[in-house]
VEXDO-515874 format. One record per residue: residue number from 1; x, y, z negated of N, C-alpha, C, O in turn; residue in one letter. Coordinates in steps of 0.2 Angstrom, whole numbers. Example, Ala and Ser with C-alpha at 12.3 -4.5 7.8 and 13.67 -1.06 7.14 Angstrom:
BEGIN
<site pos="1" n_c1="66" n_c2="-28" n_c3="-39" ca_c1="62" ca_c2="-22" ca_c3="-39" c_c1="66" c_c2="-16" c_c3="-39" o_c1="71" o_c2="-17" o_c3="-42" code="A"/>
<site pos="2" n_c1="64" n_c2="-11" n_c3="-35" ca_c1="68" ca_c2="-5" ca_c3="-36" c_c1="64" c_c2="0" c_c3="-39" o_c1="67" o_c2="6" o_c3="-40" code="S"/>
This chain:
BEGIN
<site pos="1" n_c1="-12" n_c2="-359" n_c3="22" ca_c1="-14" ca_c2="-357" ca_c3="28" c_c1="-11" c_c2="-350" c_c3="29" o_c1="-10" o_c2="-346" o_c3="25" code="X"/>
<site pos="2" n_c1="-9" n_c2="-349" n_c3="35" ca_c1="-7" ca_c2="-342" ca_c3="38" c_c1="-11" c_c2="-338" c_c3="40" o_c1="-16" o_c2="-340" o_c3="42" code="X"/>
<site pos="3" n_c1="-9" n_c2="-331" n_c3="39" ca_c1="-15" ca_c2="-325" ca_c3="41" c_c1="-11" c_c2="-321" c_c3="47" o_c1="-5" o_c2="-318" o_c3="46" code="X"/>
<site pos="4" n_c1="-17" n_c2="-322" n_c3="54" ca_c1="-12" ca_c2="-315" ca_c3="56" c_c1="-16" c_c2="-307" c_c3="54" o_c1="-22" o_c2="-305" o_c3="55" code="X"/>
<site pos="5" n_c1="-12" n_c2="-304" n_c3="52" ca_c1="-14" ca_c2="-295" ca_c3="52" c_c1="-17" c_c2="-292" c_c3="56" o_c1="-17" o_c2="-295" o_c3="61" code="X"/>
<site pos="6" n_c1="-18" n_c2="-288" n_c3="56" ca_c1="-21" ca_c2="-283" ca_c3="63" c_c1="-23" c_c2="-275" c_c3="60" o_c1="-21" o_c2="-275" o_c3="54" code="X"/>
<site pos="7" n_c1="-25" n_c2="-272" n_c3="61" ca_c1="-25" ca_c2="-263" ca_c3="62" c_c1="-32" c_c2="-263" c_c3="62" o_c1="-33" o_c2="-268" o_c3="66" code="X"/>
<site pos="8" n_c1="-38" n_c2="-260" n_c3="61" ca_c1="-41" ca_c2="-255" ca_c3="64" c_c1="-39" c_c2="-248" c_c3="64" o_c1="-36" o_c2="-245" o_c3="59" code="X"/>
<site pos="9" n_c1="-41" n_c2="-245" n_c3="72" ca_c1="-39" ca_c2="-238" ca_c3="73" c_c1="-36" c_c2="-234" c_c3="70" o_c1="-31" o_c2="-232" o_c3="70" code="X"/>
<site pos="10" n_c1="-44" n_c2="-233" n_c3="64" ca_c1="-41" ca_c2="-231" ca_c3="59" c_c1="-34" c_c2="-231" c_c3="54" o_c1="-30" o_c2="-226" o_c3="54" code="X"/>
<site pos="11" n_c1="-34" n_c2="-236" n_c3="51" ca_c1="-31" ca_c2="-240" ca_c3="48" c_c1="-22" c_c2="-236" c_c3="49" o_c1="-18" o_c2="-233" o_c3="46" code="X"/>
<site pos="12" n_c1="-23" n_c2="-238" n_c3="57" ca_c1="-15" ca_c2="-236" ca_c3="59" c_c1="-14" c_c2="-229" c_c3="59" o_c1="-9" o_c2="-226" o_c3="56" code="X"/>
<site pos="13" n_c1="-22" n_c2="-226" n_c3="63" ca_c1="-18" ca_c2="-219" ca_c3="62" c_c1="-16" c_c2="-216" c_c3="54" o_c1="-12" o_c2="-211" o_c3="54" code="X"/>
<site pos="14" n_c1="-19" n_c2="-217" n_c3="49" ca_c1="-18" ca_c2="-215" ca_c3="43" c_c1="-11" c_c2="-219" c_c3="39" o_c1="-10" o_c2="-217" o_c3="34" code="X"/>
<site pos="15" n_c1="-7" n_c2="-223" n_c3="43" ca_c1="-2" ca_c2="-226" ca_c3="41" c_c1="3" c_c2="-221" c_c3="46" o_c1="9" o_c2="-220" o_c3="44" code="X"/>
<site pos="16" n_c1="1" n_c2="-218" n_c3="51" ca_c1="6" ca_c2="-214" ca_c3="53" c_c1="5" c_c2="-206" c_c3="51" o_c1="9" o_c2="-202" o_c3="52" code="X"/>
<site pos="17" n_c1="-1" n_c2="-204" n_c3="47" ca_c1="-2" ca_c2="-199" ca_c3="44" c_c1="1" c_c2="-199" c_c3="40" o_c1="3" o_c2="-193" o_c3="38" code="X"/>
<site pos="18" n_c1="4" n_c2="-204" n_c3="35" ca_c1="8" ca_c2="-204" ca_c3="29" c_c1="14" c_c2="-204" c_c3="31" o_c1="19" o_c2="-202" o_c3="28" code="X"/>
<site pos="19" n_c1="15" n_c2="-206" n_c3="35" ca_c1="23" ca_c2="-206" ca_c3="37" c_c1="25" c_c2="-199" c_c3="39" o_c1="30" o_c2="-197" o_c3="36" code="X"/>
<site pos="20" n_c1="21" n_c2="-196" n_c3="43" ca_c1="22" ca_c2="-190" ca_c3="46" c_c1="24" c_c2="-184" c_c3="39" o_c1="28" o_c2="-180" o_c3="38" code="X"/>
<site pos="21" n_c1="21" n_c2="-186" n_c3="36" ca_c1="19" ca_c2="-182" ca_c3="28" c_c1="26" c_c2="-183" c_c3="25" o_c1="29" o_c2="-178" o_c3="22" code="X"/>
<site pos="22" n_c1="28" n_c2="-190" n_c3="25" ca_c1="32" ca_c2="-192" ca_c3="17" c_c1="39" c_c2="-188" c_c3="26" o_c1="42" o_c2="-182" o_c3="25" code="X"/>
<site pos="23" n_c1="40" n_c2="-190" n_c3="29" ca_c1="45" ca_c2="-190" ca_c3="34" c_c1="47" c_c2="-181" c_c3="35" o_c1="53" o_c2="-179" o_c3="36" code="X"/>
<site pos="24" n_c1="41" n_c2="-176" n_c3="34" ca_c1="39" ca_c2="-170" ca_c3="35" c_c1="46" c_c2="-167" c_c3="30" o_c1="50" o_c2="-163" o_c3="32" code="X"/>
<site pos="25" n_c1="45" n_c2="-170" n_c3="22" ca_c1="49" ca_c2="-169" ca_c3="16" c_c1="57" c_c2="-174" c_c3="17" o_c1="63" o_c2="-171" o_c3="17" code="X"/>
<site pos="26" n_c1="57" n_c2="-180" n_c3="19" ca_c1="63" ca_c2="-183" ca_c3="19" c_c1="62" c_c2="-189" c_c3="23" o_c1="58" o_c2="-193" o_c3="22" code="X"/>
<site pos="27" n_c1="67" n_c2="-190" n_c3="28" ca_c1="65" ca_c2="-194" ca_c3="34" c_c1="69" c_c2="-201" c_c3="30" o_c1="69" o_c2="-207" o_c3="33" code="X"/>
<site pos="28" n_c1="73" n_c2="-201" n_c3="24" ca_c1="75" ca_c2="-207" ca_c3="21" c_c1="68" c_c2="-209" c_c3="18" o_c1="66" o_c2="-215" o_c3="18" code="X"/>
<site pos="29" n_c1="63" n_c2="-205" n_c3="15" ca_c1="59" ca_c2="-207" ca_c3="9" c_c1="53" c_c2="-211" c_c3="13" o_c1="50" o_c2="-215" o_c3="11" code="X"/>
<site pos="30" n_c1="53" n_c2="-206" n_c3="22" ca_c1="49" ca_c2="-213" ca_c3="26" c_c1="51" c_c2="-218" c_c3="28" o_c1="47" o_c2="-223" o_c3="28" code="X"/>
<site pos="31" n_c1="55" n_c2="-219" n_c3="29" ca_c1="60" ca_c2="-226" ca_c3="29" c_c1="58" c_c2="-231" c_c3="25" o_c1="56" o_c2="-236" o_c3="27" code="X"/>
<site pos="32" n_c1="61" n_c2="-229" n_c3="19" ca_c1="61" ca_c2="-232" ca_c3="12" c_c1="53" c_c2="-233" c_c3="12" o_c1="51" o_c2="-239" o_c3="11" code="X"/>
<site pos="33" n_c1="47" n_c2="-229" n_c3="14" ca_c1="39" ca_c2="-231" ca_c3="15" c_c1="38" c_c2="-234" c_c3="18" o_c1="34" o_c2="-237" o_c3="17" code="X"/>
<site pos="34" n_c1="40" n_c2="-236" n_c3="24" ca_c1="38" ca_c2="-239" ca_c3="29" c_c1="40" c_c2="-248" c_c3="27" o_c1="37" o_c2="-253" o_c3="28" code="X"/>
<site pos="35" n_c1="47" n_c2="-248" n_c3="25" ca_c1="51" ca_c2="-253" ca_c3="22" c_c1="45" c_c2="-257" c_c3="16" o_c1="44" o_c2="-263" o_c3="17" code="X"/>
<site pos="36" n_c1="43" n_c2="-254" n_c3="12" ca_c1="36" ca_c2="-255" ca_c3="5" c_c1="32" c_c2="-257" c_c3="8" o_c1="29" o_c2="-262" o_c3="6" code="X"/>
<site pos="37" n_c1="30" n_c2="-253" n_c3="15" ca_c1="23" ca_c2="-256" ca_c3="18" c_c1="24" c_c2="-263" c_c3="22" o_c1="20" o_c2="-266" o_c3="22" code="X"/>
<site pos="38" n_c1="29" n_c2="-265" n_c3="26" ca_c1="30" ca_c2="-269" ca_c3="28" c_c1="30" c_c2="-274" c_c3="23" o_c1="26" o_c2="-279" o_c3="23" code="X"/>
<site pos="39" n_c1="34" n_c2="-273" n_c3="19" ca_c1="34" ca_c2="-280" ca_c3="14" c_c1="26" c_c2="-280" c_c3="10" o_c1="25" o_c2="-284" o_c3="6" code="X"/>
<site pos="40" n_c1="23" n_c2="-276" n_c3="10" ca_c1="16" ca_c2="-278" ca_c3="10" c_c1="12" c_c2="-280" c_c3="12" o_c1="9" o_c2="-284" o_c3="9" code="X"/>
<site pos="41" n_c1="11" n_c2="-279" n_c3="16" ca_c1="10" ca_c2="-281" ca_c3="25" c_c1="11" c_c2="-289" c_c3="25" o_c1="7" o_c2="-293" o_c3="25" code="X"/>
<site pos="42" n_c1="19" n_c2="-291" n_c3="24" ca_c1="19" ca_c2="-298" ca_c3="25" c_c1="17" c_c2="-302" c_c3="20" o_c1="17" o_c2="-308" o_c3="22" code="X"/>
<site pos="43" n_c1="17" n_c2="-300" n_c3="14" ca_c1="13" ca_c2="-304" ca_c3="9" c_c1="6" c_c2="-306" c_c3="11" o_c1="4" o_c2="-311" o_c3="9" code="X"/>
<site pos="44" n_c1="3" n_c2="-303" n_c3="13" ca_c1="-6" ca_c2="-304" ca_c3="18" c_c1="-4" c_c2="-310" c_c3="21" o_c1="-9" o_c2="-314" o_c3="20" code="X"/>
<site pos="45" n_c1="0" n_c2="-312" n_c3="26" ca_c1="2" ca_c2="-317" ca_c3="31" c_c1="2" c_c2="-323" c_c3="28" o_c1="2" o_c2="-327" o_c3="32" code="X"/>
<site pos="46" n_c1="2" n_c2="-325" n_c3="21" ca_c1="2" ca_c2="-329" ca_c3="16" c_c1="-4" c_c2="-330" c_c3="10" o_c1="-6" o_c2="-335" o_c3="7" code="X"/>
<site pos="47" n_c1="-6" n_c2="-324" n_c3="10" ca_c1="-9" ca_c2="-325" ca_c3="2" c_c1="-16" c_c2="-320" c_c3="4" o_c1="-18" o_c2="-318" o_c3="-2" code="X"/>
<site pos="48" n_c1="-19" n_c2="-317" n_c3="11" ca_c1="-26" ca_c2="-311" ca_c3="10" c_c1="-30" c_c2="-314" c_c3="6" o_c1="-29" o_c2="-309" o_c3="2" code="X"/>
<site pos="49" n_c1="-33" n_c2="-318" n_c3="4" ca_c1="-39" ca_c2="-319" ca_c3="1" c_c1="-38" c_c2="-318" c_c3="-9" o_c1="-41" o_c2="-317" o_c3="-13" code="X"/>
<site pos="50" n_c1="-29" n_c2="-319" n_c3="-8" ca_c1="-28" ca_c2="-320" ca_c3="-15" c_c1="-28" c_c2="-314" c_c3="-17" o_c1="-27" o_c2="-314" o_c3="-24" code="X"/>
<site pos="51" n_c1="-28" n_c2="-307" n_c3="-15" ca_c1="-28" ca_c2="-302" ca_c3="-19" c_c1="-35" c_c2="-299" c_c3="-22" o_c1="-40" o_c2="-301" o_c3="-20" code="X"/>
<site pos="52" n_c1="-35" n_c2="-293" n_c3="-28" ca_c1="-41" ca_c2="-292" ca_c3="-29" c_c1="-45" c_c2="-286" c_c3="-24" o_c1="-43" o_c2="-282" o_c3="-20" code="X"/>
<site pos="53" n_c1="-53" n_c2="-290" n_c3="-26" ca_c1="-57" ca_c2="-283" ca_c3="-21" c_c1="-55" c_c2="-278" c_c3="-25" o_c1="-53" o_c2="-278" o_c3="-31" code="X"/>
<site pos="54" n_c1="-56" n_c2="-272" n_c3="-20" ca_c1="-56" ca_c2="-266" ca_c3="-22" c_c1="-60" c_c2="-265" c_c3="-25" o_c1="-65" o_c2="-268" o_c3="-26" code="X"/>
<site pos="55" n_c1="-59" n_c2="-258" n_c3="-29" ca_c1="-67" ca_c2="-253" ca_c3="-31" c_c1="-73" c_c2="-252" c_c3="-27" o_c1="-78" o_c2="-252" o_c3="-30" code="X"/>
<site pos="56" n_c1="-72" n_c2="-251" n_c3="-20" ca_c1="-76" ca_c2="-250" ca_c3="-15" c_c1="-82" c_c2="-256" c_c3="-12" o_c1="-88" o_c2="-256" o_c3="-9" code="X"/>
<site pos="57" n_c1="-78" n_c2="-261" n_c3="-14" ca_c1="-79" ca_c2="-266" ca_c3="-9" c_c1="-87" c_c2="-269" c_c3="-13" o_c1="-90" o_c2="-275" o_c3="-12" code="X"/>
<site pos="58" n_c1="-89" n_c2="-265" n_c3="-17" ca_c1="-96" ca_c2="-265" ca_c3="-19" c_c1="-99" c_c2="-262" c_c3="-11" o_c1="-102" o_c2="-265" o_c3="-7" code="X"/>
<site pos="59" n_c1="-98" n_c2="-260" n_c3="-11" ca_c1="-102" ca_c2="-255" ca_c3="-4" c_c1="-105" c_c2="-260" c_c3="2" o_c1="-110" o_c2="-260" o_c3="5" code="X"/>
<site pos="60" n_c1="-100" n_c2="-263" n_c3="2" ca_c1="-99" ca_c2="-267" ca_c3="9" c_c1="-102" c_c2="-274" c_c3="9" o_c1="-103" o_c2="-277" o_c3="4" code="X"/>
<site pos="61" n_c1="-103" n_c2="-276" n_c3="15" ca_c1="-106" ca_c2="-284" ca_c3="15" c_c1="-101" c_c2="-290" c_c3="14" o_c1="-102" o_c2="-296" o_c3="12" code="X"/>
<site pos="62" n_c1="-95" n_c2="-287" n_c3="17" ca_c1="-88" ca_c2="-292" ca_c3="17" c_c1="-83" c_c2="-289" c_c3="12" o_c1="-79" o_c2="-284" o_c3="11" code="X"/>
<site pos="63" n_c1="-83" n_c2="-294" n_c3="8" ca_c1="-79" ca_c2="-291" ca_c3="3" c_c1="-73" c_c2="-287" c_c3="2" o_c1="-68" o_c2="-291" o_c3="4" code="X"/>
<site pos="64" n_c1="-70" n_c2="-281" n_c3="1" ca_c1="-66" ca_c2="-279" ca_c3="4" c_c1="-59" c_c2="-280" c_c3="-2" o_c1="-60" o_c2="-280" o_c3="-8" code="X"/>
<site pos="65" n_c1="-55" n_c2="-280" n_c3="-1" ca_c1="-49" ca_c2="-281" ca_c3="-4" c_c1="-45" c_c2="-275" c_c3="-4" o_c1="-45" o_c2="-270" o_c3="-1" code="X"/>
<site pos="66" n_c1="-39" n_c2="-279" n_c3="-9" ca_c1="-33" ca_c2="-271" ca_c3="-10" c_c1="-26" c_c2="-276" c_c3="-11" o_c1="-26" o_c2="-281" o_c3="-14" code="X"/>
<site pos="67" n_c1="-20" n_c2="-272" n_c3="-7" ca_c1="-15" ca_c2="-272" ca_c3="-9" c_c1="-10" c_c2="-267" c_c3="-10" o_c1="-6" o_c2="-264" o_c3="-5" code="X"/>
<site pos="68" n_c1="-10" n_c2="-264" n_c3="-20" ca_c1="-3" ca_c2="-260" ca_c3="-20" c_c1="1" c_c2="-260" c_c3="-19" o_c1="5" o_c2="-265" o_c3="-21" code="X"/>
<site pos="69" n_c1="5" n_c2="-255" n_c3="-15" ca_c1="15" ca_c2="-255" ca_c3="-13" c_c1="16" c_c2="-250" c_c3="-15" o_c1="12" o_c2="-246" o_c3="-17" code="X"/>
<site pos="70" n_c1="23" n_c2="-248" n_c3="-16" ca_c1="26" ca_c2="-242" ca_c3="-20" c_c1="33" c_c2="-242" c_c3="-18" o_c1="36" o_c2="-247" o_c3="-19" code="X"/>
<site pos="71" n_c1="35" n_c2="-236" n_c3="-17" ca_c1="44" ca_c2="-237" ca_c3="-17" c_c1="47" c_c2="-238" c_c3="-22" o_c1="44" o_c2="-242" o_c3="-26" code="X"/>
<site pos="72" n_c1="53" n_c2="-237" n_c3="-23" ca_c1="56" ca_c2="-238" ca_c3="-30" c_c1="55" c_c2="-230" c_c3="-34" o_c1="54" o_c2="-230" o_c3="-40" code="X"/>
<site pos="73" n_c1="55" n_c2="-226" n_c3="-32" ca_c1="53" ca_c2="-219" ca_c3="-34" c_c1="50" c_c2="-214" c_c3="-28" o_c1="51" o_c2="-209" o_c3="-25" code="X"/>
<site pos="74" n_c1="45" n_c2="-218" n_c3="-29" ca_c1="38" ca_c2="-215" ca_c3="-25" c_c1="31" c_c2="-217" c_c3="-29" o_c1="30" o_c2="-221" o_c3="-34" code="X"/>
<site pos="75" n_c1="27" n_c2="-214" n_c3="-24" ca_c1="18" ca_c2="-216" ca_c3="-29" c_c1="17" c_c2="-222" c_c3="-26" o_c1="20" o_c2="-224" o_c3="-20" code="X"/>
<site pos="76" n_c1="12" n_c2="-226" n_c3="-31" ca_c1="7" ca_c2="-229" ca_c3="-29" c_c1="3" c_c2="-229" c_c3="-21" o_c1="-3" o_c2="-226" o_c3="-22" code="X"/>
<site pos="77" n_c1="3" n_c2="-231" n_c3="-16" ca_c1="-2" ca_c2="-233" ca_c3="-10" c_c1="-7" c_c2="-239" c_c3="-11" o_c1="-6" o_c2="-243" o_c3="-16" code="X"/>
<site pos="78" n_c1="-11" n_c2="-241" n_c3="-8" ca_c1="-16" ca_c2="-248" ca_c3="-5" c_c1="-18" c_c2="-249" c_c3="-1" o_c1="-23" o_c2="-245" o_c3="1" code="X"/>
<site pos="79" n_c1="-17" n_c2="-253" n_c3="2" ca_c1="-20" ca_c2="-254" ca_c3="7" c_c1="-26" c_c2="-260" c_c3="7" o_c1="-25" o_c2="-266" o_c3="5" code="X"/>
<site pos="80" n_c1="-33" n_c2="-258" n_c3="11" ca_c1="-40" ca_c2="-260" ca_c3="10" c_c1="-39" c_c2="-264" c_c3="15" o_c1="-39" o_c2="-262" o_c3="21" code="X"/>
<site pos="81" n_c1="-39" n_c2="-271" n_c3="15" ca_c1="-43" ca_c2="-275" ca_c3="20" c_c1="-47" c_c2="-281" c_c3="20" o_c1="-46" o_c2="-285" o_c3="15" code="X"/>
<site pos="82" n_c1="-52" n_c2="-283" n_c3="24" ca_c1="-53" ca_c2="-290" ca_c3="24" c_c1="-54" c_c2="-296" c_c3="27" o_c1="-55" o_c2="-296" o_c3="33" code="X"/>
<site pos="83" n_c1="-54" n_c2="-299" n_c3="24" ca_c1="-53" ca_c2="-307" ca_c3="27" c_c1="-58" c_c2="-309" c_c3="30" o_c1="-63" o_c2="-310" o_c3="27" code="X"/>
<site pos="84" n_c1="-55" n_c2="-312" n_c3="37" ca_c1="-63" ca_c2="-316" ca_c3="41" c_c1="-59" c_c2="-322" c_c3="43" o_c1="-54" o_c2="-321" o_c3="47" code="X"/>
<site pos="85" n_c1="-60" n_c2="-327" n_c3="42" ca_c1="-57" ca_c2="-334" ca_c3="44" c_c1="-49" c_c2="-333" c_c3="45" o_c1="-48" o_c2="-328" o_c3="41" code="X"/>
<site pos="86" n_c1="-46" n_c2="-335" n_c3="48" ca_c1="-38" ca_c2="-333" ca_c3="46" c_c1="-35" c_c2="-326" c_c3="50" o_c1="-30" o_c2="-325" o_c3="53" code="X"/>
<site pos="87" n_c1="-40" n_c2="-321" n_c3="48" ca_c1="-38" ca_c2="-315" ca_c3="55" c_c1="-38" c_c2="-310" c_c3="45" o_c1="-43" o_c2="-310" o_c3="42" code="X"/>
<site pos="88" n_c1="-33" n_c2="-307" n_c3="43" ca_c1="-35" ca_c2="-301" ca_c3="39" c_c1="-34" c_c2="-294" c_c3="44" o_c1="-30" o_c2="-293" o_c3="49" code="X"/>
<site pos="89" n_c1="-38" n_c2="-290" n_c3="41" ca_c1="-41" ca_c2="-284" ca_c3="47" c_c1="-38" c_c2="-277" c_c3="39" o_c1="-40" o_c2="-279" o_c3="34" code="X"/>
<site pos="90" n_c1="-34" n_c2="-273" n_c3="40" ca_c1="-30" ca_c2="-267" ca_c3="38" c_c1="-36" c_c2="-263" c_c3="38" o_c1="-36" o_c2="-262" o_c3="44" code="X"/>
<site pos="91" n_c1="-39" n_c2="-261" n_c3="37" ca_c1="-46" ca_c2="-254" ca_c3="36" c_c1="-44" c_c2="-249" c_c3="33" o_c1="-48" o_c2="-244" o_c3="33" code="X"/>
<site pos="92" n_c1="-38" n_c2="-249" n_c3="30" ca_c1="-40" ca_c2="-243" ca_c3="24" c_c1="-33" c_c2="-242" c_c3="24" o_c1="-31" o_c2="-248" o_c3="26" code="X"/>
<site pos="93" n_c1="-28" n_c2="-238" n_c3="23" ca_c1="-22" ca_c2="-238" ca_c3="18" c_c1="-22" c_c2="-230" c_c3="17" o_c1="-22" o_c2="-225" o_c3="21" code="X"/>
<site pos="94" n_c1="-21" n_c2="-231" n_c3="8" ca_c1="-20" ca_c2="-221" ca_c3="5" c_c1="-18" c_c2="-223" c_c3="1" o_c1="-16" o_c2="-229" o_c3="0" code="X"/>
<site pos="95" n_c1="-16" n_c2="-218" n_c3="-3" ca_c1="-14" ca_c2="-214" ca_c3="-8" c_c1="-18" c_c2="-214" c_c3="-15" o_c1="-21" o_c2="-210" o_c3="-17" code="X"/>
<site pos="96" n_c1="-16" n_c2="-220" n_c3="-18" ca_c1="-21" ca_c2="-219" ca_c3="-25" c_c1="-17" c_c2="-216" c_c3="-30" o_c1="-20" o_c2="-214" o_c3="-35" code="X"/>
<site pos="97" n_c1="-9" n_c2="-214" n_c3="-30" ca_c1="-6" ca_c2="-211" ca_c3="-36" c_c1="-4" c_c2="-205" c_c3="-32" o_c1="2" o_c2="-204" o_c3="-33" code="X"/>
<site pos="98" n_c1="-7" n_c2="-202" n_c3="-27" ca_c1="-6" ca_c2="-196" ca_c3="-25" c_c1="-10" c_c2="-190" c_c3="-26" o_c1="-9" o_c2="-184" o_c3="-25" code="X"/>
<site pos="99" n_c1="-16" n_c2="-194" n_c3="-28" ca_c1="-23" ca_c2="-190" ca_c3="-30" c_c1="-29" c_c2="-190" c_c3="-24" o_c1="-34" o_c2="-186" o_c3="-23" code="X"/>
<site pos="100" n_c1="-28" n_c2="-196" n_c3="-20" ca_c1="-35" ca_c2="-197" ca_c3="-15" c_c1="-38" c_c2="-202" c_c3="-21" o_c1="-36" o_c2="-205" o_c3="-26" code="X"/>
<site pos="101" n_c1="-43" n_c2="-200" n_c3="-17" ca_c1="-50" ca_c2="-203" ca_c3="-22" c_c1="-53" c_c2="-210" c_c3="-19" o_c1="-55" o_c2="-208" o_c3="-13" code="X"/>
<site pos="102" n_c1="-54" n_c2="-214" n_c3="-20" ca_c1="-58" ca_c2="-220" ca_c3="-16" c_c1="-59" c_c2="-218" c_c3="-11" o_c1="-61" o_c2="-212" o_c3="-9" code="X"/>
<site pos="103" n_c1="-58" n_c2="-223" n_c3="-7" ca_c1="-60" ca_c2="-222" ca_c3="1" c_c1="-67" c_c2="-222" c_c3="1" o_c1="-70" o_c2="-226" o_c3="-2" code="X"/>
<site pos="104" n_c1="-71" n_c2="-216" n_c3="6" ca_c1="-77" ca_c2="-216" ca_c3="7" c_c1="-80" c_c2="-221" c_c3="12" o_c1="-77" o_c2="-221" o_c3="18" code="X"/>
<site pos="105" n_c1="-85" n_c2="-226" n_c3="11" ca_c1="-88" ca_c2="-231" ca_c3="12" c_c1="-90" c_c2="-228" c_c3="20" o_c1="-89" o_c2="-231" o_c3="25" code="X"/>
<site pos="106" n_c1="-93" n_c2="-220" n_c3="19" ca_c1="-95" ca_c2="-220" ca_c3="28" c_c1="-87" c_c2="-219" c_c3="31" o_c1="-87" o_c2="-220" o_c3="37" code="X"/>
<site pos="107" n_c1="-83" n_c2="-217" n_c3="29" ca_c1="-78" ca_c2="-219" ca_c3="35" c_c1="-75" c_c2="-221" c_c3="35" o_c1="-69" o_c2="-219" o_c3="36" code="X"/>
<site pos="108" n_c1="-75" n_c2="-229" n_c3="33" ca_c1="-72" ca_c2="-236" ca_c3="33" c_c1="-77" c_c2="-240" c_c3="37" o_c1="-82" o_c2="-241" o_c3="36" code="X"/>
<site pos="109" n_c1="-74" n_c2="-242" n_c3="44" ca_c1="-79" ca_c2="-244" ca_c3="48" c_c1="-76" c_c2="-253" c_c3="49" o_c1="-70" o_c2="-253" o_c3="49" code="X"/>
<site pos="110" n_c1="-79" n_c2="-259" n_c3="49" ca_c1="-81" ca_c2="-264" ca_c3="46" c_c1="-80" c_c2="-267" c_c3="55" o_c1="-86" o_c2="-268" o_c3="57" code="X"/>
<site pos="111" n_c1="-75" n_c2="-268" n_c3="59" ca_c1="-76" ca_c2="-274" ca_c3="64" c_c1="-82" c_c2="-279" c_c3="62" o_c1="-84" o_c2="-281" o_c3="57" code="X"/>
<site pos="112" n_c1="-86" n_c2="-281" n_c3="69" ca_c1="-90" ca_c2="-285" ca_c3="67" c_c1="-85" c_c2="-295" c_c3="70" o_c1="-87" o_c2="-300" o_c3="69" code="X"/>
């Protein structure tokens, strides 16, 4: 089965806040991030349901999931999403070997 991806609001602006960030130090090193998230991104189109839930995804009614990406010498990211029939929905992407801490549950907002 195929999945199409999608954003919430959220979701994107904080994928443009790390870019701004990593791009601020080295506009190769966004590139090279943007390059990791894409290819993670497109493993979802194939396989959402197959990844693990997150730590979080206690909180929530729908279970939420995680997929890690990383440059080749860069930190750890994930990005939090979940699956509702063949649509996976992007909620979340940070920094977990950067030193953010679990995404907090009140401002992860859940598409009905």
């Amino acid at each position: 089965m195929s999945f199409t991806v999608v954003f919430t609001d959220e979701a994107s602006f904080q994928v443009l806040q790390i870019e701004e960030w990593i791009a601020e130090r080295s506009i190769r090193g966004a590139a090279t991030w943007q390059s990791a998230f894409q290819q993670a991104i497109s493993k979802l189109t194939d396989r959402g349901p197959g990844f693990s839930l997150a730590p979080e995804s206690s909180e929530f009614i729908e279970p939420i999931r995680q997929i890690f990406f990383r440059t080749r010498r860069g930190l750890t990211y994930r990005a939090l999403f979940i699956v509702l029939s063949n649509l996976v929905i992007v909620v979340c992407v940070r920094g977990c070997g950067c030193g953010q801490d679990l995404a907090d549950p009140d401002t992860i907002s859940i598409p009905e």
